[in-house]
N, C-alpha and C positions, 0 to 999 in steps of 0.2 A: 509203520509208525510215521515214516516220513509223509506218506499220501493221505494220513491224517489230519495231520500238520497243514499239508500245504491246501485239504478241502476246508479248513478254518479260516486259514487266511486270507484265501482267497475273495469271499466274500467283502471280509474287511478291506482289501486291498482294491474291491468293486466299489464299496461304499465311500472309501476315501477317493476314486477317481470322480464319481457321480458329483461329490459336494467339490469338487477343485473347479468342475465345468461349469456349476452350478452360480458359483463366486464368482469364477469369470463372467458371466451374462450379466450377474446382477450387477459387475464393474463395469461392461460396458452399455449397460441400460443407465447407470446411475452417471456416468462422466460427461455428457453434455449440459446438463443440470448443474454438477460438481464446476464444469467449466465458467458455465455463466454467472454462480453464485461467486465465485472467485473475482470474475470481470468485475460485478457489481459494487461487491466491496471495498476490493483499490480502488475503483473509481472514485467511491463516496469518500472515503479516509484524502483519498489525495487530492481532490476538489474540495475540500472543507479543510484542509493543509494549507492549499494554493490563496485560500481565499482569506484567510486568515493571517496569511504574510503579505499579501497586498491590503489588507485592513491594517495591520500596525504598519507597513509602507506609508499609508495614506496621511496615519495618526502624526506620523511624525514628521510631516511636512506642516501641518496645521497644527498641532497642541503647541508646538515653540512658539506659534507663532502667535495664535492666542495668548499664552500665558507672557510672554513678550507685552502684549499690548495690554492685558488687564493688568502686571503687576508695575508696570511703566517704571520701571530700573533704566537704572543710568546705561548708556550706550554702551559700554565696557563687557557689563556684567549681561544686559541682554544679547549682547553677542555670541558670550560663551555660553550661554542656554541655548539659542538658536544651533550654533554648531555640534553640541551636545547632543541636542535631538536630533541630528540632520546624522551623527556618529552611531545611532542606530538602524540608517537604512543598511549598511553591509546583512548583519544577524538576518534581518528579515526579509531581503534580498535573496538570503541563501534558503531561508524558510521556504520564498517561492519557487526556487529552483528547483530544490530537493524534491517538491511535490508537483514531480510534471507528469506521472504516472495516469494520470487523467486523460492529457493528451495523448498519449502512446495509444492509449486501448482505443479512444475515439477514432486515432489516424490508423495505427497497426496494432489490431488483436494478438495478431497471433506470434509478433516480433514482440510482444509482450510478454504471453504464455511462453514464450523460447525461455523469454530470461528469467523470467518467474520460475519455472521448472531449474532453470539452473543456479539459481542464488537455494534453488531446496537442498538440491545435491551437495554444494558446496558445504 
């Protein structure tokens, strides 16, 4: 009974090692690919991040300062507009910061993949 038993399983127990080896190739056929579509993608999110907080950066050294000169308010009141707008560079300051993921992959790939791997884990 038992050597019944164990000419059944056996098979299956072939058939489940075949496809585990089988998976393993196809992961490490498919992981440089899997690697670099990863690269690509932070890259693109975090350079259209980056560029997007030096754009309202930019806005807000010029829209004050336009809207200053077209609504030509009294010295008082244009001033507090001006500092207003100039009170938005922090936000977007940090917008550019946040998205430096760009440079990382351009200088260090792979000090990239390290922490990428590990912010997955965590």
């Amino acid at each position: 009974m038992d050597k019944e038993l164990l000419e059944q399983i056996l098979p299956i127990v072939e058939k489940t090692k075949e496809g585990i080896l089988k998976g393993v190739e196809v992961a490490q056929e498919q992981m440089p690919e899997l690697i670099n579509q990863i690269y690509a993608w932070r890259f693109t999110i975090s350079l259209l991040g980056f560029l997007l907080g030096l754009l309202l950066i930019i806005a807000t050294f010029i829209i004050p300062i336009i809207l200053y000169k077209k609504l030509k308010v009294a010295e008082e009141e244009g001033c507090g507009l001006v500092f207003l707008g100039y009170m938005l560079i922090v936000p977007f300051t940090a917008i550019c910061v946040e998205n430096l993921d760009w440079l990382k992959i351009l200088t260090a790939p792979k000090l990239f993949l390290v922490e990428y791997i590990s912010n997955l884990i965590k």
